[in-house]
C-alpha positions in Angstrom: 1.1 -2.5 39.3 3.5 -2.2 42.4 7.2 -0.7 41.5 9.1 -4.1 42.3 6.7 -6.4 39.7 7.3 -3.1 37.0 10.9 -2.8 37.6 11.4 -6.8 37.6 9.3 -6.8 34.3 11.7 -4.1 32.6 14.3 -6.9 33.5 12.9 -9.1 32.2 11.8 -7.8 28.9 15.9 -6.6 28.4 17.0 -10.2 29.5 14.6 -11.5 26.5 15.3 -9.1 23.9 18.9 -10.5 24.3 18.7 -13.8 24.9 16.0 -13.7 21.7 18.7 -12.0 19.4 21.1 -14.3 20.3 19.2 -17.3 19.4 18.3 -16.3 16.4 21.7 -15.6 15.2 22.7 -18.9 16.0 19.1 -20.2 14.8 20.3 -18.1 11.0 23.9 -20.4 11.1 22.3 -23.5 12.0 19.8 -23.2 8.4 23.0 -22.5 6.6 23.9 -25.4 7.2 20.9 -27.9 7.2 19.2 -26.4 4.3 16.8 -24.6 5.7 17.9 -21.0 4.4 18.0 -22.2 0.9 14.5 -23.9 1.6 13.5 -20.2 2.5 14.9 -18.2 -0.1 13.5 -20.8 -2.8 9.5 -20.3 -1.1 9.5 -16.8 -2.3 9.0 -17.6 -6.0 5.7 -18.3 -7.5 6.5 -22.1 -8.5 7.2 -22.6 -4.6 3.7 -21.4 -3.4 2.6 -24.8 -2.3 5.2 -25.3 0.0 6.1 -21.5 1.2 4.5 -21.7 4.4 7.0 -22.4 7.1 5.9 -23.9 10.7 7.4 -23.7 13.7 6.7 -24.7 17.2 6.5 -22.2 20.1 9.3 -23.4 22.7 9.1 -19.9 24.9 7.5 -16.5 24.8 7.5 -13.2 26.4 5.9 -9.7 26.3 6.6 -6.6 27.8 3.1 -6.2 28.1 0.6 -8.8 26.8 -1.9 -6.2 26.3 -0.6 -2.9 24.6 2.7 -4.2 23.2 2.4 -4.4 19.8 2.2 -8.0 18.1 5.8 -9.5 16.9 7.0 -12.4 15.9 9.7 -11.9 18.3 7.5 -12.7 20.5 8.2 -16.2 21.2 11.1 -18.3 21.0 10.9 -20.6 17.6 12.0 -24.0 16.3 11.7 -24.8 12.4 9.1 -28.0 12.1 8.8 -28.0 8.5 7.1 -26.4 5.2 3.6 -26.8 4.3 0.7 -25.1 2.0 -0.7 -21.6 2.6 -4.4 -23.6 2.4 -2.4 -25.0 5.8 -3.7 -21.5 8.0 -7.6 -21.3 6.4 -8.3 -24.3 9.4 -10.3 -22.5 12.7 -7.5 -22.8 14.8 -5.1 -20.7 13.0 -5.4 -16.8 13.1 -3.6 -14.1 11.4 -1.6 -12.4 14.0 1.1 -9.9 12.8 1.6 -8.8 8.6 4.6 -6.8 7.9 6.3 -5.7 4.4 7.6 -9.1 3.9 5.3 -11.7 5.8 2.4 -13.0 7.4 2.6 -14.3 11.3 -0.1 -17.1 12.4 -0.6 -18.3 15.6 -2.0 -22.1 15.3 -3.3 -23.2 18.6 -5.4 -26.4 19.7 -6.8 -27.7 17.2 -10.4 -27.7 17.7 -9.8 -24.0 19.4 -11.0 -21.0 18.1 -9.3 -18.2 19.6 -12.0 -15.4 19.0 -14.5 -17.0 21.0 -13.6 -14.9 24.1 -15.7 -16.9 26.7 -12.8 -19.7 25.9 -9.9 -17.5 25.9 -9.1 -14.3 26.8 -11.5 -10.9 25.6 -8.8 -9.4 23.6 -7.9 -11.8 20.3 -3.8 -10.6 20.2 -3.3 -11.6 23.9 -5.2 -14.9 23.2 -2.9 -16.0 20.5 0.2 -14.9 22.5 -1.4 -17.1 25.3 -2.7 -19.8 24.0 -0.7 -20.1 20.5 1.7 -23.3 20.3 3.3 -22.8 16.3 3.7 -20.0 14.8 3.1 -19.8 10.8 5.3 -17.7 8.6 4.2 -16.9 4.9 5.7 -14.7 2.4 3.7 -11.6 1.4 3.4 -13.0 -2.1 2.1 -16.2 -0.8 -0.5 -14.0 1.1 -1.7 -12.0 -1.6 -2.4 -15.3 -3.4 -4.2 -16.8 -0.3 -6.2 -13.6 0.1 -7.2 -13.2 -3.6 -8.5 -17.2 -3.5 -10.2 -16.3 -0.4 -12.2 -13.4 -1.9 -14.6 -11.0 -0.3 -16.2 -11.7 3.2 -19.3 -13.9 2.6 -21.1 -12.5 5.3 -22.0 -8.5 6.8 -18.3 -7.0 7.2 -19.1 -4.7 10.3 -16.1 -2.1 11.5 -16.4 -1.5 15.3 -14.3 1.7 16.4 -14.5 3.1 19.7 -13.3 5.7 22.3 -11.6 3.1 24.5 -12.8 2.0 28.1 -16.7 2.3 26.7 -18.5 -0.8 26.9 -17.0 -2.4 23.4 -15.7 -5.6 24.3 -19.1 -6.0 25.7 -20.6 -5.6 22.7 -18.4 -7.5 20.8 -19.6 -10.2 23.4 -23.0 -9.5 22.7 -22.3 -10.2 19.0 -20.4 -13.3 20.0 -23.1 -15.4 22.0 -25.7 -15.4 19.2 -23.3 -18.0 17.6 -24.2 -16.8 14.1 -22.1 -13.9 14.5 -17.7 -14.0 14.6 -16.8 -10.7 16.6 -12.7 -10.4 16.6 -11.7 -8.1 19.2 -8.7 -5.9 18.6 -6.7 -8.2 16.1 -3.4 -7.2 15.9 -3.1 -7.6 12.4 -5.3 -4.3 11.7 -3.2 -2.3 13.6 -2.0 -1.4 10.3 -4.6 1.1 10.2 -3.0 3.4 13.0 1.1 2.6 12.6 0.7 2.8 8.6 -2.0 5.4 8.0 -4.0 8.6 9.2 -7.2 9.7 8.1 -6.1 12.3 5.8 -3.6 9.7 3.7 -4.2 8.7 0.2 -5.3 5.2 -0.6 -2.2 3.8 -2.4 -2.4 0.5 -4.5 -0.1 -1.1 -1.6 -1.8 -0.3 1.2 -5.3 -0.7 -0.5 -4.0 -4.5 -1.0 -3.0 -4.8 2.4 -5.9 -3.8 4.0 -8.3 -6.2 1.6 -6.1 -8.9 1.9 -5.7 -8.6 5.8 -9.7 -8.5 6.5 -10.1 -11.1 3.8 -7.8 -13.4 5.7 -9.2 -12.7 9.4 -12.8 -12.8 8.4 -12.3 -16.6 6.3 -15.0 -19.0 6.4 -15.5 -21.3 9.5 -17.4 -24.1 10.3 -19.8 -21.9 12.1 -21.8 -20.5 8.8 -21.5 -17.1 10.6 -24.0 -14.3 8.9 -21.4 -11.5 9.7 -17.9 -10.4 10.9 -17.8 -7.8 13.2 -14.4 -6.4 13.7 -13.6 -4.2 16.4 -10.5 -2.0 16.3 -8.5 -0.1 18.9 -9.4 3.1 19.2 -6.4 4.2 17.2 -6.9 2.1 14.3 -10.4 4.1 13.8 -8.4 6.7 12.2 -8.0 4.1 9.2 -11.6 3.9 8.7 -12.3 6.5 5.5 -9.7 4.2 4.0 -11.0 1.3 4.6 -14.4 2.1 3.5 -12.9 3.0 0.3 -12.4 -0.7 -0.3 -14.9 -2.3 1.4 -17.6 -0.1 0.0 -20.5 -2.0 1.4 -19.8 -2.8 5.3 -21.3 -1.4 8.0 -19.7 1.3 10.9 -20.3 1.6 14.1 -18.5 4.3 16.5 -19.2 3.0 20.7 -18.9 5.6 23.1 -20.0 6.2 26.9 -20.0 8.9 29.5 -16.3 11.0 28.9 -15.9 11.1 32.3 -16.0 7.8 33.1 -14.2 6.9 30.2 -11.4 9.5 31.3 -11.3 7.4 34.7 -11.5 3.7 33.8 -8.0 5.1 31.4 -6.9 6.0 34.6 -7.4 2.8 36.3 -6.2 1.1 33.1 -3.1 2.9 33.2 -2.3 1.9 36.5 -2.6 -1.4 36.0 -0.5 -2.5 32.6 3.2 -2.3 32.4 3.4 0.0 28.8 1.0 2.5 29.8 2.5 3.2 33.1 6.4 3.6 31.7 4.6 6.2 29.3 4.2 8.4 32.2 7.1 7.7 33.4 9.0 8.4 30.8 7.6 11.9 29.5 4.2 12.8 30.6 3.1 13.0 27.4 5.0 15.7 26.2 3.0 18.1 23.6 4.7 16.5 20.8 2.8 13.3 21.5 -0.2 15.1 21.8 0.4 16.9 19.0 0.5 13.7 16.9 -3.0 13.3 17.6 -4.5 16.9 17.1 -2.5 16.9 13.8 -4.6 13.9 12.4 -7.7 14.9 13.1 -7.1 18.4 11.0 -5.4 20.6 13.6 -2.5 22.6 13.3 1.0 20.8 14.3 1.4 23.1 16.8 -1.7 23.5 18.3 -0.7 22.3 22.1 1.4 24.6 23.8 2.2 22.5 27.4 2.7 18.9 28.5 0.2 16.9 29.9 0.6 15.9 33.8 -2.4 14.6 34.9 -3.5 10.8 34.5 -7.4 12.3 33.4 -5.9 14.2 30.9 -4.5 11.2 29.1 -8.6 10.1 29.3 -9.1 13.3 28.2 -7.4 13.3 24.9 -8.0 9.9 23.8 -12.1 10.2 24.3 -11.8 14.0 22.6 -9.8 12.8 20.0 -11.6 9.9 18.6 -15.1 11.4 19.1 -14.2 14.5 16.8 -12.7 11.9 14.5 -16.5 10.2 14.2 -18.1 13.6 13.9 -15.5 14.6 10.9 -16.1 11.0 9.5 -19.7 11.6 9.4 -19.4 15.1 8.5 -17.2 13.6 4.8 -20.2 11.2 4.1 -18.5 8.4 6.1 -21.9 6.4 6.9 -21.4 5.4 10.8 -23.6 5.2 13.4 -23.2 5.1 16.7 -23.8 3.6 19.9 -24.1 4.3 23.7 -23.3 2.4 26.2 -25.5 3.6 28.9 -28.5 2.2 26.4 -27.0 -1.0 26.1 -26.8 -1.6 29.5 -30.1 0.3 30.5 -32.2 -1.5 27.5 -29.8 -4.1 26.5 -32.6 -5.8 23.6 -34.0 -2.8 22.6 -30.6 -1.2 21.9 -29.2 -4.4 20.3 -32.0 -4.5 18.3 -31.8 -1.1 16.6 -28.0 -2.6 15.9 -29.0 -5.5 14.4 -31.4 -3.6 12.0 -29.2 -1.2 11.1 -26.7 -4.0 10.2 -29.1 -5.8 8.2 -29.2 -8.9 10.2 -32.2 -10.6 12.0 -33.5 -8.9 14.8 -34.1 -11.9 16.8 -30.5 -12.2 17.8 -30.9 -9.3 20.2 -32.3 -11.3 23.0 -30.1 -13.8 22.7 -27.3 -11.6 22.6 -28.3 -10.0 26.0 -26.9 -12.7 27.9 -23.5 -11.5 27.8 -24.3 -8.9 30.2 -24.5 -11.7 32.9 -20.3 -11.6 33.0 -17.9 -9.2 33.1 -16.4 -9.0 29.8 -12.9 -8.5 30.9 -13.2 -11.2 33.9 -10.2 -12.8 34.5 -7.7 -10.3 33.0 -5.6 -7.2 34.7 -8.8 -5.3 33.4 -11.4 -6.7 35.1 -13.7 -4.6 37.4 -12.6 -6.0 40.6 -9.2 -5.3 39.3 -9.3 -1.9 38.5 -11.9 -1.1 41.5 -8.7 -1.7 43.8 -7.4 2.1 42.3 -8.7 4.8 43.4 -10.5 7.2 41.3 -8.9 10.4 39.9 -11.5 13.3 40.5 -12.1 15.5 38.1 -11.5 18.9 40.4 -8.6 21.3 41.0 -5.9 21.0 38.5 -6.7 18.1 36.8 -9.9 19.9 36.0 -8.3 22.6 34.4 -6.3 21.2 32.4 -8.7 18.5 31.3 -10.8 21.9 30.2 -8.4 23.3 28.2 -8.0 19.8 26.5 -11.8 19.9 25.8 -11.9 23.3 24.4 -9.0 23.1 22.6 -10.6 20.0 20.6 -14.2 21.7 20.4 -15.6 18.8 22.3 -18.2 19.4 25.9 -16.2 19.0 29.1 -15.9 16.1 31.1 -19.1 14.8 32.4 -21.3 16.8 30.5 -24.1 15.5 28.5 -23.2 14.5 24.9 -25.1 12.9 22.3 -23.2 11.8 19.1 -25.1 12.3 16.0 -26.4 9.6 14.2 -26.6 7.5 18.0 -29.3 4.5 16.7 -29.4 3.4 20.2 -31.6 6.1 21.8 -34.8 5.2 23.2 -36.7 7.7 20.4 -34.5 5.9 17.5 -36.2 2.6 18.5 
């Protein structure tokens, strides 16, 4: 991203934030007097349920960054339409996009649209609604407890896709996708809960337990499609979530994706360059060593364990591949049952790989040659991610400096250094395992 479209998009996202606040201020009088505040503080009690969803229609929206800023209803720009039903969000259409203490945000778009089909829209589900979204639904958390608990458990296979980032994911939630019998959400905002509300060594409260069943309840709903599973896959954040979530959802299946560290280092590099929030990251600090601090003290190390800041682009890679493979091997290692999967054999023996997956999922193995078709496309085409995108920065070698310090990363997580060969345990994708 060149320094005049950054610095015009910080100007842009501080001419929204105030024009936003200003709106709704007047927005908040205008109810007063129309009705519409006492039509909202009435929806919050029980009798009200049938009427406590409130719809509005999208007149503008803006993000910072479509990609990495977090979901908000302060995304867009709203106008009150009226109050329906909670039933109203169960159509295909409608997707949970953003649950907070108080409320759950849907994005309705065409009807007709289904906004996890990623060939249609965009690969990543969050920037798909913020695209393509035209109302936005607001329901009281009550109300969404209540729609959640109707809804029950997921009919079909609940699968958990966590990741290292920049590893071939989105492609496999692709290859999930185009067997048609199979809804594969990729990254939905909504579970992001999992990495802004939790860590892996948190208790399971009664709160957050009902959270997180009621937020995969209401993503993976029934559709026309008679799917046979849900696969979910989660940024690579969210993965430290996982021990709670298989508390709750005893009997779904994990998967951990991860590639080559080196190129995964890399294509963050790239990535980096190219998104709006990930560049002002580095601009900003560097990653001091309290930031990666945060991360080293979730996974079990000392608060204190990093003694410098971060300067190199790779290192960033670095971190995020270190960290989130020693979270899978200390899942694993607690009785957490994940397997995982490598890119380079989905790529090098895309059915026979897909069909160890399918096995250990428990769903017909015939879907694997259908599901090898997604390999003909770029799974990020079209986006500020795509290959021919990112190919346009150049590649960050792993040498000198940057080589050092990516080192003492490595051995300061007890992970192998860039580019060397690693095989994570329980890897179902490996020519022997098939």
């Amino acid at each position: 991203m060149r320094t005049s479209r950054f610095v015009l998009r910080c100007f842009l996202s501080a001419c929204w934030t105030l024009v936003n606040a200003i709106y709704r201020v007047i927005q908040r009088v205008a109810w007063l007097f129309d009705g519409t505040a006492n039509e909202l503080r009435a929806r919050e009690r029980p009798e009200q349920y049938e009427n406590s969803a409130q719809v509005m229609r999208i007149l503008f929206r803006f993000k910072f960054d479509e990609y990495l800023t977090p979901a908000n209803v302060n995304d867009f720009i709203l106008l009150h339409e009226r109050f329906d039903s909670p039933e109203y969000v169960l159509q295909d259409h409608i997707t949970l996009y953003q649950v907070t203490k108080k409320e759950a945000i849907f994005i309705e778009a065409r009807p007709g649209s289904e906004l996890w089909r990623s060939r249609e829209h965009n690969p990543f589900m969050m920037v798909s609604q913020f695209m393509f979204g035209r109302k936005v639904v607001r329901i009281p958390i009550s109300s969404f407890w209540r729609l959640a608990d109707s809804l029950g458990d997921p009919k079909g296979q609940l699968v958990f896709l966590a990741n290292t980032a920049r590893c071939g994911s989105t492609l496999l939630a692709q290859m999930f996708e185009v067997t048609n019998k199979i809804v594969a959400i990729s990254e939905p905002s909504a579970l992001d809960i999992l990495s802004s509300k939790v860590t892996s060594k948190e208790k399971l409260t009664n709160d957050l337990k009902r959270l997180i069943i009621a937020t995969v309840r209401v993503l993976c709903k029934p559709t026309l499609n008679r799917e046979l599973a849900y696969v979910l896959k989660l940024t690579a954040q969210s993965m430290q979530g996982l021990p709670l979530v298989a508390e709750v959802f005893p009997k779904a299946r994990y998967l951990f994706m991860y590639r080559d560290s080196l190129k995964v280092a890399q294509s963050l590099c790239r990535f980096s360059e190219e998104l709006p929030a990930a560049k002002i990251l580095f601009l900003l600090d560097k990653w001091r060593k309290s930031r990666v601090n945060y991360y080293l003290e979730s996974i079990g190390m000392p608060p204190d364990t990093f003694k410098f800041t971060i300067s190199s682009h790779l290192s960033f890679g670095t971190i995020v591949w270190g960290w989130t493979v020693k979270l899978f091997e200390q899942f694993r290692d607690a009785g957490l049952d994940i397997a995982a999967v490598r890119y380079e054999d989905i790529v090098e023996r895309p059915v026979e790989a897909m069909t160890a997956i399918m096995r250990y999922l428990d769903l017909p193995e015939n879907l694997a040659l259908m599901a090898k078709s997604a390999l003909e496309f770029d799974s990020q085409r079209d986006t500020p991610l795509a290959s021919s995108v990112l190919r346009r920065h150049r590649t960050v070698e792993y040498s000198g400096r940057e080589k050092a310090e990516c080192d003492q990363i490595c051995d300061t997580l007890g992970v192998p250094h860039l580019g060397q060969p690693y095989l994570a345990p329980g890897t179902i994708t490996t020519k022997q395992n098939n």
